[in-house]
C-alpha positions as CSV (number, residue, x, y, z in Angstrom):
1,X,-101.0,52.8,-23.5
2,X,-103.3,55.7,-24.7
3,X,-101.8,59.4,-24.2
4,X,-103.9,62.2,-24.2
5,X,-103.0,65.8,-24.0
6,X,-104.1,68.7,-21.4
7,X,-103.4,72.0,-22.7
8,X,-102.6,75.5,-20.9
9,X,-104.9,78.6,-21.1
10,X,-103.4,79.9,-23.9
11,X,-105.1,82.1,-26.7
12,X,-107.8,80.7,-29.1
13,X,-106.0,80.8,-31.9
14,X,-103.5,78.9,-30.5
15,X,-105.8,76.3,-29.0
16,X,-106.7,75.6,-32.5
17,X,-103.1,75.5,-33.5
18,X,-102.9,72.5,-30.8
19,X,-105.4,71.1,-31.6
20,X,-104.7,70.5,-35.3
21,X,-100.9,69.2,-34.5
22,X,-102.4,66.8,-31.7
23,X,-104.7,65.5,-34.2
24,X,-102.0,64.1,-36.3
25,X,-101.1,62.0,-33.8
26,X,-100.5,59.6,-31.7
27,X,-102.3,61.4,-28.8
28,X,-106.0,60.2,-27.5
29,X,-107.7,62.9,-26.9
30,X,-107.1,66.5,-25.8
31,X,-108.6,68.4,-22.5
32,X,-109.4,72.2,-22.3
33,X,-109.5,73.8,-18.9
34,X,-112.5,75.4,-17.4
35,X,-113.0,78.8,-15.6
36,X,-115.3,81.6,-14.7
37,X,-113.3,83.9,-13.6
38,X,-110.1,83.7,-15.9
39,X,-108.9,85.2,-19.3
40,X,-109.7,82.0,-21.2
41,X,-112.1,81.2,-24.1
42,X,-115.5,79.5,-22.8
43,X,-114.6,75.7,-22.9
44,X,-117.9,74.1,-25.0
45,X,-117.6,76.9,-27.5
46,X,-113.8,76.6,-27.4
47,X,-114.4,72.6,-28.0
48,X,-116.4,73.0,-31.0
49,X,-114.3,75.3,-32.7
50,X,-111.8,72.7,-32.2
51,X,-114.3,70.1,-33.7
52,X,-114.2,71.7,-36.5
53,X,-110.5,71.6,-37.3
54,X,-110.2,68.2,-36.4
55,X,-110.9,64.8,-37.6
56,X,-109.6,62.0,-35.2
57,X,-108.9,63.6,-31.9
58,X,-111.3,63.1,-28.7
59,X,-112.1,67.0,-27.2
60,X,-112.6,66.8,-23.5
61,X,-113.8,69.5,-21.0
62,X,-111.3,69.4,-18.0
63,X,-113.2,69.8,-16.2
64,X,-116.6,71.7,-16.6
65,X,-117.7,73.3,-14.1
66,X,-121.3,72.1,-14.2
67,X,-122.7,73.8,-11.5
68,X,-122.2,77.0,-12.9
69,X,-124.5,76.2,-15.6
70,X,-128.3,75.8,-16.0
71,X,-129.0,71.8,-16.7
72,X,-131.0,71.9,-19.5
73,X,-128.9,74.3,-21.5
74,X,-125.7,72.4,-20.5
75,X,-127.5,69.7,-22.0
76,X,-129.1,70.9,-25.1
77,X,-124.9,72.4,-25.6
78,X,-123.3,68.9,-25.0
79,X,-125.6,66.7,-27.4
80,X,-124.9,69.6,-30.2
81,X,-120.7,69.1,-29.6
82,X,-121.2,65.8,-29.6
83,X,-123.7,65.6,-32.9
84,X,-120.9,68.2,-34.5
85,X,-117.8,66.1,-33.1
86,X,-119.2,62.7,-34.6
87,X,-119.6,61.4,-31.3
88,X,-115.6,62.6,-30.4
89,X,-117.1,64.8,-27.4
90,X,-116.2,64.3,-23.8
91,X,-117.9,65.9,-20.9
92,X,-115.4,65.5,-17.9
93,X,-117.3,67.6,-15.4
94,X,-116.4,68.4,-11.2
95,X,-117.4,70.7,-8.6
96,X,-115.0,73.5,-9.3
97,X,-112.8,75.0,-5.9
98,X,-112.7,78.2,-6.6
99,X,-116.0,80.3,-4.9
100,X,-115.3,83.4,-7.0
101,X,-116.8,81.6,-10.2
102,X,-119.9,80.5,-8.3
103,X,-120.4,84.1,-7.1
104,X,-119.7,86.0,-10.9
105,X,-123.0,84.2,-11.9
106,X,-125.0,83.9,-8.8
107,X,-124.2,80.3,-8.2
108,X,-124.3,78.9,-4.5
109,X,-121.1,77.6,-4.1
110,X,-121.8,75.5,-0.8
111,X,-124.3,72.7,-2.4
112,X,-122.4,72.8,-5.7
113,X,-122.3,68.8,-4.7
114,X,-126.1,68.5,-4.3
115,X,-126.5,70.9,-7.7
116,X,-124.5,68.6,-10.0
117,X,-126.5,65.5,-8.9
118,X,-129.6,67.9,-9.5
119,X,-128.0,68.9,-13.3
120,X,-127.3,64.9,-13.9
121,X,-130.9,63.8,-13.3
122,X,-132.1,66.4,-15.9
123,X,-129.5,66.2,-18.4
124,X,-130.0,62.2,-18.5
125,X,-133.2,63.5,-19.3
126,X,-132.8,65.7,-22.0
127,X,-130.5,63.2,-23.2
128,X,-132.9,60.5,-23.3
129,X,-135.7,62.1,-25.1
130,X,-137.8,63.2,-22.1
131,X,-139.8,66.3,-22.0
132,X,-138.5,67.7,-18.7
133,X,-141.3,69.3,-17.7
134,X,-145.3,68.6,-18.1
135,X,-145.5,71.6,-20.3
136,X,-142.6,71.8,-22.4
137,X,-141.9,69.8,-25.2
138,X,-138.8,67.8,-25.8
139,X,-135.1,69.3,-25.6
140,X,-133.1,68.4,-29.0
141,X,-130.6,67.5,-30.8
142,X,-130.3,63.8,-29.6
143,X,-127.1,63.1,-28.6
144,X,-125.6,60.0,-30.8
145,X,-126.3,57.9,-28.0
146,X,-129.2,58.2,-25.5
147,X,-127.4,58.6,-22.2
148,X,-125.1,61.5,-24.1
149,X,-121.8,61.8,-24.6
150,X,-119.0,60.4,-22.8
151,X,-119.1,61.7,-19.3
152,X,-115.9,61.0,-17.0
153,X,-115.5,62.9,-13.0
154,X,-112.4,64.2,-11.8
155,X,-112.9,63.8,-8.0
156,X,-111.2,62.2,-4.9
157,X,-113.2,61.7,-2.0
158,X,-115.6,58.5,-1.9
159,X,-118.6,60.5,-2.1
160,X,-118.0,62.1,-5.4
161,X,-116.2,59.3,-7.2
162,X,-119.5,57.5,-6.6
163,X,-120.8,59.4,-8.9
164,X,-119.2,57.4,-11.6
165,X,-120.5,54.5,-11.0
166,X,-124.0,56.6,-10.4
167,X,-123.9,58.3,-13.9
168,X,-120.6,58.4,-15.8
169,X,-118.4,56.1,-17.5
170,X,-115.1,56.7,-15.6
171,X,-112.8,59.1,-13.8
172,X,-110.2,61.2,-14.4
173,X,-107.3,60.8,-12.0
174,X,-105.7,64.1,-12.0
175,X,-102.6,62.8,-8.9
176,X,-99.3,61.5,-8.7
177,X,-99.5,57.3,-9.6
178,X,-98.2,56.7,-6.5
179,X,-101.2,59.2,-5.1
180,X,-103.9,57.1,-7.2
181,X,-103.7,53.5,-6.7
182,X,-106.6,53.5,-3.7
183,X,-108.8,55.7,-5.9
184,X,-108.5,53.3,-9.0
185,X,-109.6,50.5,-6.8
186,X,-112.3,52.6,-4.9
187,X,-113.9,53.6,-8.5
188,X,-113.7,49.8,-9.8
189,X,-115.2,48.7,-6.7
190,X,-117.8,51.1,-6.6
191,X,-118.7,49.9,-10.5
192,X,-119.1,46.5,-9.8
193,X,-121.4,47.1,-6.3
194,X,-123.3,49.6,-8.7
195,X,-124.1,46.1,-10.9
196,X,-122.8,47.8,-13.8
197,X,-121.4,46.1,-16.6
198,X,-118.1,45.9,-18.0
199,X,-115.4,48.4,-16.3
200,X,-114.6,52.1,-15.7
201,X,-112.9,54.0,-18.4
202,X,-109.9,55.2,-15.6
203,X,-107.9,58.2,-16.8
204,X,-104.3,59.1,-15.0
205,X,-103.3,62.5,-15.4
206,X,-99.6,63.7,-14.7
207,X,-98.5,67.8,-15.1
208,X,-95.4,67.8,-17.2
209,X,-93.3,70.5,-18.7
210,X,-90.3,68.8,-21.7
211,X,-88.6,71.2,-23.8
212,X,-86.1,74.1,-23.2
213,X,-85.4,75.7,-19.5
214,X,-87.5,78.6,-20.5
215,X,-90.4,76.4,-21.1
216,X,-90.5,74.7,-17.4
217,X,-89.7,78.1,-16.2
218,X,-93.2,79.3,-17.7
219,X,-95.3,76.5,-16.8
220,X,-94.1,76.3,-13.4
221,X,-94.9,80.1,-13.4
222,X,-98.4,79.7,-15.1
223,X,-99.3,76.9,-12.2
224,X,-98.3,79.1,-9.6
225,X,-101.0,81.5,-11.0
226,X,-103.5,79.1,-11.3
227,X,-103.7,77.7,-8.4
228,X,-102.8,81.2,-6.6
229,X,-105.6,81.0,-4.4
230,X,-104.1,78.0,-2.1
231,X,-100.7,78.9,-2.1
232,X,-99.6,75.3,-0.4
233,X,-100.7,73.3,-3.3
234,X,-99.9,75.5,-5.7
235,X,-96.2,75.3,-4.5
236,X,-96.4,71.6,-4.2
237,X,-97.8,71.1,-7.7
238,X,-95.1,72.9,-8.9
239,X,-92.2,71.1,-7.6
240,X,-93.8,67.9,-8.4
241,X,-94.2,68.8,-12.4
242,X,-92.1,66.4,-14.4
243,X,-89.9,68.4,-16.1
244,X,-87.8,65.0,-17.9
245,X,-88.5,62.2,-20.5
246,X,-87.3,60.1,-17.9
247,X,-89.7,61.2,-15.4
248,X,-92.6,61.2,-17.7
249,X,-91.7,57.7,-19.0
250,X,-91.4,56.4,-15.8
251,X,-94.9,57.9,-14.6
252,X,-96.7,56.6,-17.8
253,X,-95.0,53.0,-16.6
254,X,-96.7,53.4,-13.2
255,X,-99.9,54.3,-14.6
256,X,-99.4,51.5,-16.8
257,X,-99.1,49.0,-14.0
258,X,-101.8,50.7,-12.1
259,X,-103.8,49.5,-14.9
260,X,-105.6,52.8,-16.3
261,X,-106.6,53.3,-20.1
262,X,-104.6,56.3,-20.7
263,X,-102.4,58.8,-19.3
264,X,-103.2,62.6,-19.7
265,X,-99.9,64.8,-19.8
266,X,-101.2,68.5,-18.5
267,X,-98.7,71.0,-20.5
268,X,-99.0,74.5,-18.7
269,X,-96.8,76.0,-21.3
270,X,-97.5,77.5,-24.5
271,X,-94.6,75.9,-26.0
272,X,-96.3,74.0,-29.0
273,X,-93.3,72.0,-29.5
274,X,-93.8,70.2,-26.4
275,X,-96.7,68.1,-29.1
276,X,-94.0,66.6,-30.6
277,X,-91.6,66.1,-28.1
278,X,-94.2,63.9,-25.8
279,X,-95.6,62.6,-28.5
280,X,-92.0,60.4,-28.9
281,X,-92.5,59.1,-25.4
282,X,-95.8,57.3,-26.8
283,X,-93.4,53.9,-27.4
């Protein structure tokens, strides 16, 4: 089994410090968060600087918040990570929840839905070598591959998982294993109506905390924060954390026999240390 690493919102320098330890191993890939409206570095830039200090490691954006963004920018962005990454770039893109970073850029945040299938069609496009428009040339670089970089969904309702069968390669299950098992089969389902070939890339992701009292005590505290604006979930998120390796073995186990690829571990502390520590929960 695969593990991959979520990391907190946490300084840049910092960021990079994670990123270099994860690197060594044995971890996947690692995720960097997505905001508007939030003290954290811009995630594509972030990613890139992390490119640069690393050599093995996939770099994810969890999740962009694509409809925040003009399409053939986004695009024209994504292709260069992924040229610069060697093809280690992937775009993990959603809606977004919060309306306060549609309204800081002038985004309309009821059809963010409707945008993002708008955004795909172009940024297939671009990716593909296309002009997009009768009177502009074509968009470059070309992304390694022509359909661009690897492009996973977090979502949960029917509608938007559809989208991966529609234009991604697989989704990223940010629930409880016990919470995921009807949207694994959903997305596998939805593939093989789709007619496409082979199988979903399917992603679980768990929030953990492992290391010293102070270190749950901050997570827990940085979660609450986060997801301040719906207090309910926020409180439920944070009493479901896993705070033990017993608990986070046992979750990867479920995942396991749920039958995803990998397992994300979202760390909402700062506490590098926790790299290490999860790391010896890979066996």
């Amino acid at each position: 089994m695969d593990l991959g690493l979520a990391v907190p919102f946490i300084d840049h320098e910092l960021l990079l410090s994670w990123a270099q330890r994860a690197d060594q191993g044995p971890y996947r890939r690692i995720g960097l968060p997505d905001r508007v409206v939030d003290d954290n570095p811009e995630t594509l830039v972030m990613l890139a600087a992390m490119a640069a200090v690393t050599t093995r490691i996939r770099l994810q954006s969890e999740i962009l918040l694509a409809p925040v963004r003009e399409p053939v920018m986004l695009a024209k962005q994504c292709a260069t990570l992924d040229r610069l990454s060697g093809g280690r770039f992937t775009l993990g893109v959603g809606i977004g929840a919060r309306e306060e970073d549609f309204r800081a850029v002038g985004a309309d945040f009821s059809r963010r839905g409707q945008r993002l299938d708008e955004q795909l069609a172009v940024m297939r496009r671009v990716w593909s070598g296309l002009p997009v428009t009768a009177d502009a040339g074509v968009v470059g670089p070309s992304p390694l591959d022509a359909r661009g970089p690897q492009l996973l969904f977090d979502a949960f309702t029917p509608n938007a998982l559809a989208r991966i069968a529609r234009w991604g390669e697989g989704l990223l299950c940010a629930a409880l294993p016990e919470q995921a098992g009807g949207m694994l089969q959903l997305v596998r389902r939805q593939w093989q109506e789709a007619g496409r070939i082979g199988k979903p890339l399917l992603i679980g992701q768990i929030n953990v905390a492992l290391g010293p009292e102070a270190t749950v005590d901050q997570a827990r505290a940085n979660m609450l924060r986060y997801y301040g604006f719906a207090p309910a979930f926020a409180e439920l998120s944070a009493m479901e954390m896993i705070t033990t390796e017993d608990g986070i073995r046992q979750a990867i186990d479920a995942y396991r026999e749920l039958g995803v690829d990998e397992v994300m571990l979202g760390c909402w502390s700062d506490d590098i240390g926790q790299i290490d520590r999860l790391a010896a929960l890979a066996g």
